[in-house]
N, CA, C and O of each residue as an XYZ file, in Angstrom:
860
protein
N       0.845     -1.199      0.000
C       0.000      0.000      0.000
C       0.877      1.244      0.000
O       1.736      1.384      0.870
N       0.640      2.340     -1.154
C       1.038      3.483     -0.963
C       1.379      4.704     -0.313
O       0.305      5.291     -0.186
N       2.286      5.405      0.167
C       1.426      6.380      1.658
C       0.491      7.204      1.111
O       0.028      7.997      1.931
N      -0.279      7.356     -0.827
C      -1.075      8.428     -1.000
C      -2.483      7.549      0.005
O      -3.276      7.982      0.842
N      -2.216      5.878     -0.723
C      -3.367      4.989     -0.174
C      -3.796      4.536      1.388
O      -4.763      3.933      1.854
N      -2.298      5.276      2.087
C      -2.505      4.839      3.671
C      -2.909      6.212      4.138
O      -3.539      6.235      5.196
N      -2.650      7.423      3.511
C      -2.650      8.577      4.808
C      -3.260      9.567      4.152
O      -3.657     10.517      4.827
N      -3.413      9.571      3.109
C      -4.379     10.451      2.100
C      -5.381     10.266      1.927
O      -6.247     10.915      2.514
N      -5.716      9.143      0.902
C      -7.203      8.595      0.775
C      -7.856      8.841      1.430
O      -8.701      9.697      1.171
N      -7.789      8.085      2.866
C      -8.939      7.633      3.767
C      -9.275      9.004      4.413
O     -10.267      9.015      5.143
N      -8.483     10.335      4.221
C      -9.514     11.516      4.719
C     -10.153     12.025      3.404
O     -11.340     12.347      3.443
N      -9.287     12.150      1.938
C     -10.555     12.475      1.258
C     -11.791     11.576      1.327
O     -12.978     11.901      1.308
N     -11.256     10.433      1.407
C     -12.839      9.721      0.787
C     -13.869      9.983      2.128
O     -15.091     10.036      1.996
N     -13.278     10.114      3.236
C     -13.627     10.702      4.521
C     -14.554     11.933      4.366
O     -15.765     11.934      4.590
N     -13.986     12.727      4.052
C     -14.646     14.529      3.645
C     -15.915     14.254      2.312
O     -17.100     14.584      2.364
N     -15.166     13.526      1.132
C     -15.987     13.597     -0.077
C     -17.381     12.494      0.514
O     -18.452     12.709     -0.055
N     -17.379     11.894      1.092
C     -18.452     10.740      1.657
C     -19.340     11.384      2.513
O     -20.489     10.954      2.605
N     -18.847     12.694      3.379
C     -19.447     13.199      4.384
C     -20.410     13.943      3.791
O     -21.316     14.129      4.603
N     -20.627     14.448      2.754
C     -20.901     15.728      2.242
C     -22.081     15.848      2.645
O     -22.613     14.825      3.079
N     -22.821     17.050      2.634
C     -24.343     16.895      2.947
C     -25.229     15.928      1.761
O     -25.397     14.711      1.847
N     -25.637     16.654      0.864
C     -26.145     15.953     -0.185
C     -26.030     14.184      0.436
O     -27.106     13.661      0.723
N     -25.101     13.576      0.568
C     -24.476     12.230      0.830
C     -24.895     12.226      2.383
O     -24.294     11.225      2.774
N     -25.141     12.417      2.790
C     -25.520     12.641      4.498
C     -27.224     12.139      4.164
O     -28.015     11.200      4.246
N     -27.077     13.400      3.785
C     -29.242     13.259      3.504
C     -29.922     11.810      2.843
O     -31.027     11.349      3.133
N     -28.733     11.126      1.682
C     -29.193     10.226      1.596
C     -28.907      9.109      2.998
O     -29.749      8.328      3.439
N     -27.981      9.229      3.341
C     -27.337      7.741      4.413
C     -28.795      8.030      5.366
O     -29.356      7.084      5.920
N     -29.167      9.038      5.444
C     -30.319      9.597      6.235
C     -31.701      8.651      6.091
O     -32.305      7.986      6.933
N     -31.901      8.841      4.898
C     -33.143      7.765      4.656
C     -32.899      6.619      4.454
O     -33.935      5.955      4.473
N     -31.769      5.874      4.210
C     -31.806      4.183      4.114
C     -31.446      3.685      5.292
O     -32.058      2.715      5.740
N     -30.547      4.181      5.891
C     -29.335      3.706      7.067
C     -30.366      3.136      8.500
O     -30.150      2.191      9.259
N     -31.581      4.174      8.484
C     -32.378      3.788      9.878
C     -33.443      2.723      9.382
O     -34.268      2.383     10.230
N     -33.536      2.164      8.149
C     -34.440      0.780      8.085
C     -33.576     -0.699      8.394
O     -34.073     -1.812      8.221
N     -32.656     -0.533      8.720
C     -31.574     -1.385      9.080
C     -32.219     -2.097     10.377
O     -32.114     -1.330     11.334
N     -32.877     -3.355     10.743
C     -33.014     -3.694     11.344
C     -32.770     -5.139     12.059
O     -32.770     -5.890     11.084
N     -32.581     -5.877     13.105
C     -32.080     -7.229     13.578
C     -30.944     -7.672     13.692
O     -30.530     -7.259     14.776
N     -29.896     -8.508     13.020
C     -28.915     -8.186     13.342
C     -27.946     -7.954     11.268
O     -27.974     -8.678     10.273
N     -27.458     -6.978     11.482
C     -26.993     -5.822     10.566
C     -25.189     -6.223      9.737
O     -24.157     -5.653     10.091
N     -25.231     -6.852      9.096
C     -23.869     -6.607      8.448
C     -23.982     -5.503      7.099
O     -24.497     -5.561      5.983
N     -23.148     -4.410      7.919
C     -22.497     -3.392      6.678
C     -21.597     -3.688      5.943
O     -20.679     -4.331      6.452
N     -21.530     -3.417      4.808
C     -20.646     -3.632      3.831
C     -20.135     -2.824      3.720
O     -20.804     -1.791      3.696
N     -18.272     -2.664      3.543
C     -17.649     -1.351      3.660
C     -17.777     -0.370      4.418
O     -18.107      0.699      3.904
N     -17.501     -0.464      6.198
C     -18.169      0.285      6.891
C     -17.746      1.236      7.136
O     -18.286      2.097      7.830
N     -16.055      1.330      6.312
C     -15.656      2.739      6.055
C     -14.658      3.537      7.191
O     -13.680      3.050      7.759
N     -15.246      4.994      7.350
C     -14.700      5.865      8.359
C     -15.993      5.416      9.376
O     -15.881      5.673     10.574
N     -16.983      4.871      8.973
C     -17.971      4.793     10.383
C     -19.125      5.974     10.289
O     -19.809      6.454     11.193
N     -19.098      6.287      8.814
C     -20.073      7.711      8.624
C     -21.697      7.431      8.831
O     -22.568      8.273      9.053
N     -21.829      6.123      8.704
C     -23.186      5.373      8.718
C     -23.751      5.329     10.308
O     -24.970      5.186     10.401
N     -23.126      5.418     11.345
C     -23.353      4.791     12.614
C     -23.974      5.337     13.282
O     -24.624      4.746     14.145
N     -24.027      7.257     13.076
C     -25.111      8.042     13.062
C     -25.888      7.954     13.392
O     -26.409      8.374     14.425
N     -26.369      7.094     12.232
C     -27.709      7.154     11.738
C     -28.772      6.054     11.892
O     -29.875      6.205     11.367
N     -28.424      4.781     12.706
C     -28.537      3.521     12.945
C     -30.032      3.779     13.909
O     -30.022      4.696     14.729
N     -30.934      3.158     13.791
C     -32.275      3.359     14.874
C     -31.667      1.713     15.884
O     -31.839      0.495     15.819
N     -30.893      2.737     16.763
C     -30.153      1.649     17.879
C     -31.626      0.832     18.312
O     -31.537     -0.395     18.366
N     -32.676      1.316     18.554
C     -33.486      0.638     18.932
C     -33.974     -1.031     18.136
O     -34.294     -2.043     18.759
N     -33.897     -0.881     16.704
C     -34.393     -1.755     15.929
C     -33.164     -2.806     15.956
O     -33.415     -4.009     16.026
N     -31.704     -2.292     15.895
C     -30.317     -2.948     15.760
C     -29.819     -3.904     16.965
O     -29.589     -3.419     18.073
N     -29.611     -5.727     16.615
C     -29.396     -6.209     17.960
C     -28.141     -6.944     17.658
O     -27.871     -7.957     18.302
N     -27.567     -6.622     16.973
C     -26.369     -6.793     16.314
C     -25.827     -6.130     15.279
O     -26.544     -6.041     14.283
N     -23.889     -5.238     15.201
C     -23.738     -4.595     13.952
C     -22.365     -5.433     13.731
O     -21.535     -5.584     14.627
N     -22.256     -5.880     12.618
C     -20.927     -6.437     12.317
C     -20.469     -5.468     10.728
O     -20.985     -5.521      9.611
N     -19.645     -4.878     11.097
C     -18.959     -3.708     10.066
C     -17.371     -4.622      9.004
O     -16.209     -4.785      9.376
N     -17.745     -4.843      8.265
C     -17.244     -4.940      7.027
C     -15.913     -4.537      6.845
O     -15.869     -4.456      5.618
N     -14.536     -4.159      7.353
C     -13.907     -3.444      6.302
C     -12.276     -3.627      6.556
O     -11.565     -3.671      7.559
N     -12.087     -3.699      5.325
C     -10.225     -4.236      5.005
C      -9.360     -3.433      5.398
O      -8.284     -3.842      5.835
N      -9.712     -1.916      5.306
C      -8.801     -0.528      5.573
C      -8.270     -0.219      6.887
O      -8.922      0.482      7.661
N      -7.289     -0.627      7.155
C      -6.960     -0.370      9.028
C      -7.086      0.893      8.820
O      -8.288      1.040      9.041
N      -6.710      1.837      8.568
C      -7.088      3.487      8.633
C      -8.304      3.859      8.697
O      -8.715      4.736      9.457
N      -9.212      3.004      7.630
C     -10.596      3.389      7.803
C     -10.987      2.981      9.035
O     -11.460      3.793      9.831
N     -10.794      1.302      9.423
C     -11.410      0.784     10.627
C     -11.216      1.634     11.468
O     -12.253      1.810     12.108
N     -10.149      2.460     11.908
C      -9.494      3.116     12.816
C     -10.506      4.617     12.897
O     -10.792      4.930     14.053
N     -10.804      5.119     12.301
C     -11.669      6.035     12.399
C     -13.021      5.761     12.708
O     -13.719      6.500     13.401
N     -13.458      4.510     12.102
C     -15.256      3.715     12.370
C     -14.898      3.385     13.909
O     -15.860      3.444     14.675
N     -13.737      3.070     14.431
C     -13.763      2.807     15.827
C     -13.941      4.111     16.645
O     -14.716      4.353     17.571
N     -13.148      4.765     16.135
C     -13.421      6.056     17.209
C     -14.496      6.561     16.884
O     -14.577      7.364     17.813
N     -15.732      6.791     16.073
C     -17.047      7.281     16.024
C     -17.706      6.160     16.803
O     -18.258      6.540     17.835
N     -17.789      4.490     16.462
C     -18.423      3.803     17.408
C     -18.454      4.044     18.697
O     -19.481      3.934     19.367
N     -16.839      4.548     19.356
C     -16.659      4.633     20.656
C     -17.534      6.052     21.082
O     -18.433      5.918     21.912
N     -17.371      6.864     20.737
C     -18.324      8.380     20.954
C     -19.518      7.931     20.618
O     -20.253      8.863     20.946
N     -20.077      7.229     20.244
C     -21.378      7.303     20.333
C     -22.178      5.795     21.278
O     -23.337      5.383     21.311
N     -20.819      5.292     21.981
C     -21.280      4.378     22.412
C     -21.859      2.837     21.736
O     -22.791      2.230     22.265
N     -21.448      2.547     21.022
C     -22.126      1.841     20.085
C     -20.984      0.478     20.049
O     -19.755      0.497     19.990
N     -21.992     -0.728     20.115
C     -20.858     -2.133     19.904
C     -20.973     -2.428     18.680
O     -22.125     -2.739     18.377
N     -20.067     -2.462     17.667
C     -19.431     -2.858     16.784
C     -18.613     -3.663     16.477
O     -17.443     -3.371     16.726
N     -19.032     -5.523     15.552
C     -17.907     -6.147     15.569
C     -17.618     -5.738     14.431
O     -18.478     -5.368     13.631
N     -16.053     -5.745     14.130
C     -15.178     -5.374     13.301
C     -14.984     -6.459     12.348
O     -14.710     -7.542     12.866
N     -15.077     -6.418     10.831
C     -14.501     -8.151     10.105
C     -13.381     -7.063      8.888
O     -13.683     -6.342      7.937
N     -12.004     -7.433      9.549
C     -11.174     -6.721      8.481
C     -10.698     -7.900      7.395
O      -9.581     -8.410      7.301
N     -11.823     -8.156      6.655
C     -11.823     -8.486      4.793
C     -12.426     -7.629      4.116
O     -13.073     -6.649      4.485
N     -12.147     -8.112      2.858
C     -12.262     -7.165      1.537
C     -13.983     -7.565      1.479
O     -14.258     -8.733      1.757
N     -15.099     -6.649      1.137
C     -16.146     -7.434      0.462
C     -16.705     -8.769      0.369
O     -17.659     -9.401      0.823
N     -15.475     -8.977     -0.594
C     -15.697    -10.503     -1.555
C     -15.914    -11.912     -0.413
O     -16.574    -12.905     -0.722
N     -15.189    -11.730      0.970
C     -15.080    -12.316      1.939
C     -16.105    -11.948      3.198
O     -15.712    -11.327      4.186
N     -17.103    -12.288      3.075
C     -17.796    -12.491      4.437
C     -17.718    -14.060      5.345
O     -18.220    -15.164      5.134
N     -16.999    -13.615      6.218
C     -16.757    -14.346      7.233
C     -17.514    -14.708      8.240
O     -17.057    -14.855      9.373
N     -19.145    -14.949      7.836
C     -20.346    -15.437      8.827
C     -20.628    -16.289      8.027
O     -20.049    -16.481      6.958
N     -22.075    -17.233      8.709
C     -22.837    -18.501      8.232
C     -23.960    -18.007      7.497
O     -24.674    -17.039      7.760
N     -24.018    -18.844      6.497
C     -25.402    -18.662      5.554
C     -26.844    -18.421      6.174
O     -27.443    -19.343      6.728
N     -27.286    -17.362      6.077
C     -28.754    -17.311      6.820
C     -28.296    -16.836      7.908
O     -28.692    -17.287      8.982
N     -27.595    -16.073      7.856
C     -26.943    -15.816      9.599
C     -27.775    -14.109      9.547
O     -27.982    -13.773     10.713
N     -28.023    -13.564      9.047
C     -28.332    -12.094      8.950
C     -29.501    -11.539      8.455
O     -30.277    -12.029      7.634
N     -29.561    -10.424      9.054
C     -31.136     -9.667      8.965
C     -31.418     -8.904      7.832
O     -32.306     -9.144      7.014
N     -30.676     -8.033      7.817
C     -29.913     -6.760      7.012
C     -28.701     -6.716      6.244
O     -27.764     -6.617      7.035
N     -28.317     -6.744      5.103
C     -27.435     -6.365      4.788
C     -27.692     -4.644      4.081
O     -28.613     -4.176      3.410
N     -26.378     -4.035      4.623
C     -26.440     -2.687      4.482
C     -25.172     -2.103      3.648
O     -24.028     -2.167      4.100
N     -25.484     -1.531      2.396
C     -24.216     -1.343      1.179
C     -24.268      0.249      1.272
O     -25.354      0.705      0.916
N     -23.433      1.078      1.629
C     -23.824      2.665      0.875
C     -22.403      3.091      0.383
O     -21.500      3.303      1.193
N     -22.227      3.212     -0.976
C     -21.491      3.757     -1.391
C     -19.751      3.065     -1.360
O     -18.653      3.614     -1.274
N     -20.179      1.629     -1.477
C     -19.368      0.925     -1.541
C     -19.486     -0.446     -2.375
O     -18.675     -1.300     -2.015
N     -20.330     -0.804     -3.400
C     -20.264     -1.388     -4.744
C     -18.977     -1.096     -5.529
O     -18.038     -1.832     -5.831
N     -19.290      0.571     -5.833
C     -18.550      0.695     -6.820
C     -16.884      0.688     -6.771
O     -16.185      0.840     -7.773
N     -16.343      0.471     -5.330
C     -15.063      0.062     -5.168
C     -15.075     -1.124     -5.076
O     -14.148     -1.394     -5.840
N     -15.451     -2.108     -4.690
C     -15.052     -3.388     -4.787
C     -14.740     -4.271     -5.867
O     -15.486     -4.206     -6.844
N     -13.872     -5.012     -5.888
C     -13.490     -5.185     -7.067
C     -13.639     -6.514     -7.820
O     -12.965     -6.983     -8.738
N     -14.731     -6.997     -7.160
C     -15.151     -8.025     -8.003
C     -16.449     -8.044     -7.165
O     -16.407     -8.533     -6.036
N     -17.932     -7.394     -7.798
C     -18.594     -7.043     -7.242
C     -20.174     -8.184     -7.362
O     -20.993     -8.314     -6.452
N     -20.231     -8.819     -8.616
C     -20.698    -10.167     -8.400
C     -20.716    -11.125     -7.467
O     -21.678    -11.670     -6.925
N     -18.754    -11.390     -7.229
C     -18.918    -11.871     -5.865
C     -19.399    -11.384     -4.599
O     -20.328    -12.002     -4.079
N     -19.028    -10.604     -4.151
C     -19.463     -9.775     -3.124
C     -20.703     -9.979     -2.991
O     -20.981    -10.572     -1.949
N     -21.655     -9.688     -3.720
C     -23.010     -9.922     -4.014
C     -23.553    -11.094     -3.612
O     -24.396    -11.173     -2.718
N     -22.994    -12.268     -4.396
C     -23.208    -13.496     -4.063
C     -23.110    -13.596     -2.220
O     -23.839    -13.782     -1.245
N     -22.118    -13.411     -2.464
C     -21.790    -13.556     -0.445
C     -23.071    -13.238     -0.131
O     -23.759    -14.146      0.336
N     -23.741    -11.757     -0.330
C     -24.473    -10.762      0.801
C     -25.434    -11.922      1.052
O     -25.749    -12.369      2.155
N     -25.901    -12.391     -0.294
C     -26.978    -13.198     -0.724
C     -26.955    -14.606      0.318
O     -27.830    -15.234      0.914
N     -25.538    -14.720      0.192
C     -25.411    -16.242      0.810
C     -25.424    -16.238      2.364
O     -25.517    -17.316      2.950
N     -25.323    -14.907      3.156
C     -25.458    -14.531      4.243
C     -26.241    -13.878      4.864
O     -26.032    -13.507      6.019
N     -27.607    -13.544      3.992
C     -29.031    -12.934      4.155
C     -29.652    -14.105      4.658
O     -29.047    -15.150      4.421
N     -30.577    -14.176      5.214
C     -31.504    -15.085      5.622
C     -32.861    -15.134      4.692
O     -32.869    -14.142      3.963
N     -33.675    -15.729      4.545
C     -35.039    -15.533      3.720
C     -35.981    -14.879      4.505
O     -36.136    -15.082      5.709
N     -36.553    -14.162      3.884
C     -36.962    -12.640      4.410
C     -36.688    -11.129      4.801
O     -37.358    -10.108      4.951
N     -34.929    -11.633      4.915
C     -34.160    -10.195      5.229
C     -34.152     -9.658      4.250
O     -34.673    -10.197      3.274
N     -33.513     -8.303      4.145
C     -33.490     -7.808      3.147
C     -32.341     -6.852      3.226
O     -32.146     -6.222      4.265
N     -31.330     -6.671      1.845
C     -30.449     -5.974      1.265
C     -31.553     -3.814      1.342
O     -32.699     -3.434      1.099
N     -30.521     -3.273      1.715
C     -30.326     -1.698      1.715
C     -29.088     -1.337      1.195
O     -27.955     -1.778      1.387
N     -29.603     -0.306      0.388
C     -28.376      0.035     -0.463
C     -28.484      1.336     -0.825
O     -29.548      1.897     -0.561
N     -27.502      2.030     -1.447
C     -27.508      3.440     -1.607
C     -26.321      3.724     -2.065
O     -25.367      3.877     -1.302
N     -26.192      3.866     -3.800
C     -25.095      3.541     -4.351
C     -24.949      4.521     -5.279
O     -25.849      5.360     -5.316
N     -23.949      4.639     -6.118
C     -23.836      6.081     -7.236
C     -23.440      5.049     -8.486
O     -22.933      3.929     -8.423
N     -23.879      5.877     -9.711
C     -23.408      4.863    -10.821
C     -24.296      4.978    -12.143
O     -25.131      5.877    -12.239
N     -24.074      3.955    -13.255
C     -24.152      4.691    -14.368
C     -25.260      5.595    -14.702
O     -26.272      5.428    -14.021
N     -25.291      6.344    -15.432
C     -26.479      7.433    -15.496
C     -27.208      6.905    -16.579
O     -26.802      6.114    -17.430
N     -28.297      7.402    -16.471
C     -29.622      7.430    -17.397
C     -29.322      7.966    -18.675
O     -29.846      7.433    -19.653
N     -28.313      9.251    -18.875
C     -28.186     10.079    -20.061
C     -26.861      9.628    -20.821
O     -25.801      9.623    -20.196
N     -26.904      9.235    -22.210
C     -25.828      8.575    -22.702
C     -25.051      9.694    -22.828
O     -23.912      9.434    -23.215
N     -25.290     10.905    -22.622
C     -24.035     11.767    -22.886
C     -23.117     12.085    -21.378
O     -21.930     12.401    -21.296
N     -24.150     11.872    -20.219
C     -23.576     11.543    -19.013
C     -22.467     10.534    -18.959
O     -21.375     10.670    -18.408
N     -22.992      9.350    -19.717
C     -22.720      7.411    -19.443
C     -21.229      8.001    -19.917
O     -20.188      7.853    -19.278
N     -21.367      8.665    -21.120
C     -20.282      9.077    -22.145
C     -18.731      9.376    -21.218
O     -17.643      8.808    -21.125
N     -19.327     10.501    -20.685
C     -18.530     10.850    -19.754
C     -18.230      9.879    -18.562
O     -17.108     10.210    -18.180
N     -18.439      9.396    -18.200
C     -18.399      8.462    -17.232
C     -17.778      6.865    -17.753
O     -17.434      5.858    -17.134
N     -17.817      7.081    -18.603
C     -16.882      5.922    -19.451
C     -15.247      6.415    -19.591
O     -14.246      5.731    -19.377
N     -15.354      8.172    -20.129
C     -13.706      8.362    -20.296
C     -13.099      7.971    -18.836
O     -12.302      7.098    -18.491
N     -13.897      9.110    -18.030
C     -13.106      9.298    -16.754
C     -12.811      8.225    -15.756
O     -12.155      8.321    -14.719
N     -13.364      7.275    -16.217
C     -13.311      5.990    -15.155
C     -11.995      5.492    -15.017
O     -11.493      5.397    -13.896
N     -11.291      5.115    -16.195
C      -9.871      4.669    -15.625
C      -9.008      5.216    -14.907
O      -8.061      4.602    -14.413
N      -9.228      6.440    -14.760
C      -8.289      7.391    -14.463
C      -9.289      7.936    -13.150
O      -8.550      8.152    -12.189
N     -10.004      8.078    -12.985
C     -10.893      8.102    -11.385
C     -10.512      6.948    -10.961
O      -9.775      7.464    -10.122
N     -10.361      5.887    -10.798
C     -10.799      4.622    -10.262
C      -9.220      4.955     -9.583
O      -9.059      4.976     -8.363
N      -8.300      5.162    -10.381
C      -7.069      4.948     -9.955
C      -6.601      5.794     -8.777
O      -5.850      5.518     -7.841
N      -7.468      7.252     -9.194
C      -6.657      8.126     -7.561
C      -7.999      7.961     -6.312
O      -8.007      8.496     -5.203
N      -9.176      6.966     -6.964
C     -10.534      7.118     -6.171
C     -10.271      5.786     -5.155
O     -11.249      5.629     -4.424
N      -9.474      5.041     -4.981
C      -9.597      4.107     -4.437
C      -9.926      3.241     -4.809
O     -10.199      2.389     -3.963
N     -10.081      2.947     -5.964
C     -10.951      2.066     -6.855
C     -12.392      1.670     -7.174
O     -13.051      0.683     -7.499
N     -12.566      3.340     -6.829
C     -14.192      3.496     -7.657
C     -14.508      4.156     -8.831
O     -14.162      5.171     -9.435
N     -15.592      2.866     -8.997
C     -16.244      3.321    -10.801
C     -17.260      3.991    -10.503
O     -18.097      3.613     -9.683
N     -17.293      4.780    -10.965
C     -18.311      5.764    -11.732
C     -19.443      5.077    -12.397
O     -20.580      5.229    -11.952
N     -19.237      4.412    -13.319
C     -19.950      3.645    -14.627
C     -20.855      2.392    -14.039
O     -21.561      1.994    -14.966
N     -21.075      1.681    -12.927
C     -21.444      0.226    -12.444
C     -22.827      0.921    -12.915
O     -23.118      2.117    -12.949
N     -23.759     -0.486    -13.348
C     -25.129     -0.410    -13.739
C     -25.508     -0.911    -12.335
O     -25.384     -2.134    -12.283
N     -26.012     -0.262    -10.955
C     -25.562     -0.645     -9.572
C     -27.571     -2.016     -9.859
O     -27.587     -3.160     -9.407
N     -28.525     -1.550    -10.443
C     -29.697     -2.133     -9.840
C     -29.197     -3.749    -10.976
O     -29.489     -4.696    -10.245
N     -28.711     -4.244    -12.120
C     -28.175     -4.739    -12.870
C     -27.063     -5.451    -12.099
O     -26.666     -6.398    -12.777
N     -26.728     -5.400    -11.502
C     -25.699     -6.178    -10.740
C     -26.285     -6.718     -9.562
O     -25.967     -7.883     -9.322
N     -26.995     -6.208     -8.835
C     -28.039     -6.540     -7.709
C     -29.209     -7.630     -8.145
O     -29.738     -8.354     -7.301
N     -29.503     -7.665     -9.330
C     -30.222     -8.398     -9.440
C     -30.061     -9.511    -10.319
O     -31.080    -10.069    -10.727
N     -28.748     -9.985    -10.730
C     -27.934    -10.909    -11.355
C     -27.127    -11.630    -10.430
O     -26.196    -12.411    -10.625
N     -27.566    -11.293     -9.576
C     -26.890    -11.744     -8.172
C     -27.300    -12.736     -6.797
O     -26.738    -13.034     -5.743
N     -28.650    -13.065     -7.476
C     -29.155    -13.456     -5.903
C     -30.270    -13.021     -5.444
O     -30.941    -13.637     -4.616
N     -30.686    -11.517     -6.118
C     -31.497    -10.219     -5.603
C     -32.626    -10.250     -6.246
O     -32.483    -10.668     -7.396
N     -34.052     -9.883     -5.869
C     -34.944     -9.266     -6.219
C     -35.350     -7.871     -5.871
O     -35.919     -7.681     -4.796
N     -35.068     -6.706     -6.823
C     -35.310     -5.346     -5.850
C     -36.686     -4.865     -5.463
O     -37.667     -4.880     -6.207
N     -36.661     -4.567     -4.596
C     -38.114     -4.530     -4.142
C     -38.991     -2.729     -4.203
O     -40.197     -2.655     -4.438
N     -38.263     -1.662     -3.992
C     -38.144     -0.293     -3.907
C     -36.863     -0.043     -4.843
O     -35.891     -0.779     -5.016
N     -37.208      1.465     -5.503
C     -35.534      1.717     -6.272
C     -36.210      3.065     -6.829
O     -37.066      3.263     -7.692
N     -35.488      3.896     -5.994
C     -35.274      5.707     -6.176
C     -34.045      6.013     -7.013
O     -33.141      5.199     -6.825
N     -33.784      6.943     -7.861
C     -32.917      7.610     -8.434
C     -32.853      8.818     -8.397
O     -33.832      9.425     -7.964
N     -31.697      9.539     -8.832
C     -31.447     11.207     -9.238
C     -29.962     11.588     -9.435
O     -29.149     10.693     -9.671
N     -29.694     12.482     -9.375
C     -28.367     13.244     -9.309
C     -28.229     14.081     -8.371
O     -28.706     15.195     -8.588
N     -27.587     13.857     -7.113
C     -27.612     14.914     -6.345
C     -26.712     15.801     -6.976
O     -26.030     15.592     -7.979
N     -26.815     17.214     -6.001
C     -25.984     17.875     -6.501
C     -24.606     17.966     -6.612
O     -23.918     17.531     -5.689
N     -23.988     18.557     -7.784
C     -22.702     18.519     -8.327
C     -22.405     17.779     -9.833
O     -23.240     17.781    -10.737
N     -21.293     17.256     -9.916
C     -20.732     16.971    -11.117
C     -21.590     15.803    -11.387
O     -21.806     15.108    -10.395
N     -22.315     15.290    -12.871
C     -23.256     14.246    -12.982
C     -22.689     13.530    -12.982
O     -23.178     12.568    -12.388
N     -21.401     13.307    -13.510
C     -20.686     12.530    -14.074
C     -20.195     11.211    -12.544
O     -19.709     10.080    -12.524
N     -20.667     12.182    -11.502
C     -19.591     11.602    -10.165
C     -21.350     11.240     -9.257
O     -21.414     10.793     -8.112
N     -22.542     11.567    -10.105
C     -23.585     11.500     -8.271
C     -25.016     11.156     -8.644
O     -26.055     11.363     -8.016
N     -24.772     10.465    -10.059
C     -26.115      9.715     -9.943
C     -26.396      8.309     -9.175
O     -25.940      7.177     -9.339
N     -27.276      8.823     -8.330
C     -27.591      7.786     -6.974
C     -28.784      7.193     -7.459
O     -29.767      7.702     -7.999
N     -28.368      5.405     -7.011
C     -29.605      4.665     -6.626
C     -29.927      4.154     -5.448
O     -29.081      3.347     -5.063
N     -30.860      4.312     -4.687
C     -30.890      3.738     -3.834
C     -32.555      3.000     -3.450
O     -33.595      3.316     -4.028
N     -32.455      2.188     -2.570
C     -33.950      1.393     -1.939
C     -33.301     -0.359     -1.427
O     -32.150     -0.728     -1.192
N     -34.224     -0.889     -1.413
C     -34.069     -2.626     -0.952
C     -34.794     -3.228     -1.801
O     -35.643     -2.864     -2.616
N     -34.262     -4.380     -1.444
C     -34.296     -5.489     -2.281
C     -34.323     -7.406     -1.165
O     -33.933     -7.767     -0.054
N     -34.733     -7.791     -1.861
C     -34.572     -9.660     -0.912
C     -33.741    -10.480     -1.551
O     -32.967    -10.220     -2.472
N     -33.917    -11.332     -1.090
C     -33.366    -12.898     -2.016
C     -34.817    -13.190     -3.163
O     -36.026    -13.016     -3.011
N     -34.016    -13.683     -4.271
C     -34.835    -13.695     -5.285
C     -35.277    -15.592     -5.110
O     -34.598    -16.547     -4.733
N     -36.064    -15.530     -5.373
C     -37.373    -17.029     -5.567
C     -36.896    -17.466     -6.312
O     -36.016    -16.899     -6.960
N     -37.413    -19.013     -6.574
C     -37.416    -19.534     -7.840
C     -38.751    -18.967     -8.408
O     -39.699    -19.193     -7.656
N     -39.093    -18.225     -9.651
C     -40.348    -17.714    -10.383
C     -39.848    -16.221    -10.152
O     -40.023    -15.638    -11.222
N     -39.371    -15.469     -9.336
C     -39.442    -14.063     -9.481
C     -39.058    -13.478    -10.590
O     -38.108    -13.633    -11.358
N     -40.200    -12.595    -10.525
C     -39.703    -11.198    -11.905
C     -39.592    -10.350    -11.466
O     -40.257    -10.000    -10.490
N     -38.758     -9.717    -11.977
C     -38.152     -8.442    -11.061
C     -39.052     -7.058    -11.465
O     -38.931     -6.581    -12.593
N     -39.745     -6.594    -10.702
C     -40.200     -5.266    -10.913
C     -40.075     -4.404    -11.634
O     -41.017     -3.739    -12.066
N     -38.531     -4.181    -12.000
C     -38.061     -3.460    -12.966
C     -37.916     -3.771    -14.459
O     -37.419     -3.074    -15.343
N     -38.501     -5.055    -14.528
C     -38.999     -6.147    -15.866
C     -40.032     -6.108    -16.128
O     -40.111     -6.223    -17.351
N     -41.107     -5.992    -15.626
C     -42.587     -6.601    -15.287
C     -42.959     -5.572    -16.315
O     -44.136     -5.423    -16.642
């Protein structure tokens, strides 16, 4: 690891993650999180906020980044909050099948780097009836947006930590394991190219399901 990737990164992506716009969303998905909760990519800990401690009887936080973990610990600790820690990448969830209530994704698809798998996991560690929350940024609706978001990707991904811009985020969710059940879009504000958001939930998909967004 680099020192831009050990001592740099993790406060921009820190600051750029915080933003309001990005706040307001973690705002509406983050408190349907209920039973017991594995986050995916749990980051600097920007999510923990926002948690309806009441509904939450377990949080197991996701994340490979000792710098990041290191900051999600010190917000857990100020706010009082038990947090188990699992330092793997995504692709590796380290619980039992059916073990979980919630799985909770925000703004961490589009770095992972093999995101099928990952997926598969959430799937293989959801229980039947739980349900996937998510709240993700990614390809746009407007091909002259997509356009843009096609150049800049190699070259974002590389100083972004290894996030795409471009992921078709509801298209991957549901090739995966997933049936989406709710699914909001827009562009918050700023550059399009960097903040078209999807977000809502989704379950484990049936044998017979059609996906909503088919129908």
């Amino acid at each position: 690891m680099g020192l831009y990737s050990k001592y740099v990164l993790p406060h921009l992506q820190h600051l750029a993650c915080g933003s309001r716009p990005i706040e307001r969303q973690r705002e509406k998905v983050v408190p349907l999180a209920e039973g017991k909760v594995l986050e995916i990519g749990i980051g600097t800990g920007l999510n923990l906020p926002h948690y309806d401690r009441s509904k939450v009887t377990k949080l197991w936080g996701l994340e490979p980044a000792a710098e990041m973990q290191k900051k999600a610990r010190q917000t857990a600790n100020t706010l009082d909050m038990e947090v188990e820690f699992l330092d793997l990448p995504g692709e590796q969830i380290p619980l039992e099948a059916d073990s979980v209530d919630t799985v909770l994704m925000t703004y961490t698809l589009c770095t992972i780097p093999d995101a099928d798998l990952a997926l598969r996991g959430m799937a293989r560690v959801l229980r039947p009836g739980g349900k996937l929350i998510f709240c993700e940024h990614g390809a746009a609706p407007d091909a002259n947006v997509r356009r843009w978001q096609d150049r800049i990707n190699p070259t974002w991904r590389r100083f972004a930590g290894g996030c795409n811009v471009n992921r078709p985020i509801p298209t991957l969710i549901e090739q995966n394991g997933f049936r989406i059940n709710s699914l909001e879009t827009m562009y918050l504000p700023g550059i399009k190219a960097l903040s078209y958001n999807y977000w809502g939930t989704a379950e484990l998909r049936r044998a017979g399901d059609v996906s909503p967004l088919t129908e």
